[in-house]
C-alpha positions in Angstrom: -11.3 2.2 -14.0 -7.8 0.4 -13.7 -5.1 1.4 -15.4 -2.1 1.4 -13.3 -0.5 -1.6 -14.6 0.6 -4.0 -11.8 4.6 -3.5 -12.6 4.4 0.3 -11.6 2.2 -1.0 -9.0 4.5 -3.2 -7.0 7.4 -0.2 -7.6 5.2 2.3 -5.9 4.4 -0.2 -3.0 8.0 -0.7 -1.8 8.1 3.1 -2.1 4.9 3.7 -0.2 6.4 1.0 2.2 9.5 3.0 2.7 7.9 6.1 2.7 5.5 5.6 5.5 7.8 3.4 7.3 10.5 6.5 7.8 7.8 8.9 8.2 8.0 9.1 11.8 11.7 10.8 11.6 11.4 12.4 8.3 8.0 14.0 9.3 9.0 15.0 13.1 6.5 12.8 15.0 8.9 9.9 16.3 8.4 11.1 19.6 4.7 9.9 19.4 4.4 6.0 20.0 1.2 5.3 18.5 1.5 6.9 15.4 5.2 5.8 15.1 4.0 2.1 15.6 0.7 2.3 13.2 3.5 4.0 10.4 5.9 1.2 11.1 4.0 -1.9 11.4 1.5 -0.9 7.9 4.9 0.3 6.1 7.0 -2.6 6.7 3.8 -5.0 6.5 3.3 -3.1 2.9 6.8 -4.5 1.8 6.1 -8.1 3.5 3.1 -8.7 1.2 4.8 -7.1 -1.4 7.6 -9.5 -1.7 4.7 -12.3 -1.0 2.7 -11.2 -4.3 2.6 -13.0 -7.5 3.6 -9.9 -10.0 6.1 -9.1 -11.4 8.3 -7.3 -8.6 7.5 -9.8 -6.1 10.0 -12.7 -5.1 7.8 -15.1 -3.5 4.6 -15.7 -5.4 2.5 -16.7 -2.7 0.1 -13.8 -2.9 -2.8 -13.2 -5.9 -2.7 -9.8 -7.0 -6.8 -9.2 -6.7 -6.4 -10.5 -2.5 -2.9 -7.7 -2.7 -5.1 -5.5 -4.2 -7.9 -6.0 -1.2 -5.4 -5.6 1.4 -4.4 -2.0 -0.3 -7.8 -1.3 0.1 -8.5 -2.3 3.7 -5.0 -1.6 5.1 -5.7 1.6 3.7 -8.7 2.3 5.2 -7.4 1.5 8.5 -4.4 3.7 8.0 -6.3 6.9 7.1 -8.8 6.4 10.4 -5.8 4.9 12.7 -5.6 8.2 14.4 -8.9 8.7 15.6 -8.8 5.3 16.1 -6.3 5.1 18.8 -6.4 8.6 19.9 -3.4 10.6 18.4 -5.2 12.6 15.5 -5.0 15.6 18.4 -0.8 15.9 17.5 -1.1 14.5 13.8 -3.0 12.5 11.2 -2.0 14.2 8.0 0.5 11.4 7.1 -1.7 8.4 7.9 -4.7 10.0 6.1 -2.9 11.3 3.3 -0.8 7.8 2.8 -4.4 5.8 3.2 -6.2 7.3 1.2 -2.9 6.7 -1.5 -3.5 3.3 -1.1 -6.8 3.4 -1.6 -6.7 5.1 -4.2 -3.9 2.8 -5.9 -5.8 -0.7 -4.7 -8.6 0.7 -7.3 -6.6 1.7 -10.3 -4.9 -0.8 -10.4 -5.1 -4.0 -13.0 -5.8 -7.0 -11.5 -4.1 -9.4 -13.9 -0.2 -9.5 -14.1 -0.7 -10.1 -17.8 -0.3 -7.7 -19.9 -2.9 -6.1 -21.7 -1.4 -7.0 -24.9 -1.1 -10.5 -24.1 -4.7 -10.2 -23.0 -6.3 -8.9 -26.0 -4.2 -11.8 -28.1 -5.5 -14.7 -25.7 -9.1 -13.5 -26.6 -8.9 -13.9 -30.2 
């Protein structure tokens, strides 16, 4: 079921972006290079595609939102396995599971058209 609506969307994923990006320092593992670079490359690649999206928070319009909303889904994925992945789940995974699953999560609830569902409903009749 989707019912995040894309607007509240595209909010959360500059958030999420930030978020994860800073978790390193905020969460106390910055001394760990692997799980500092997987936090900082999917955080600040989170707030690249966002700005590249066509809704309504993004400023270039170069991205669909249903191939956004794959990415959430994949990238997320990736992010909640990245530590056993590459090998530093032994000193923490928490974060990266915890902010995967997140985007999961939000790449499945959420609409696919920027439209609202208002405008929607009228374009049917």
């Amino acid at each position: 079921m989707r019912f995040i609506p894309t607007r509240l969307h595209g909010i959360i994923d500059y958030i999420w972006g930030l978020l994860l990006g800073t978790a390193p320092w905020t969460l106390g593992f910055a001394d760990n290079g692997p799980a500092t670079y997987v936090a900082l490359i999917f955080g600040i690649g989170a707030i690249l595609y966002s700005l590249a999206t066509n809704y309504e928070v993004g400023l270039l319009p170069l991205i669909p939102m249903p191939v956004h909303l794959v990415l959430d889904v994949a990238g997320g994925a990736m992010l909640a396995v990245s530590p056993w992945l590459f090998g530093f789940a032994d000193r923490v995974f928490w974060p990266h599971l915890l902010f995967g699953l997140f985007s999961i999560a939000a790449g499945l609830m959420t609409e696919k058209d920027t439209r609202s569902p208002d405008r929607i409903a009228s374009e049917r009749i």
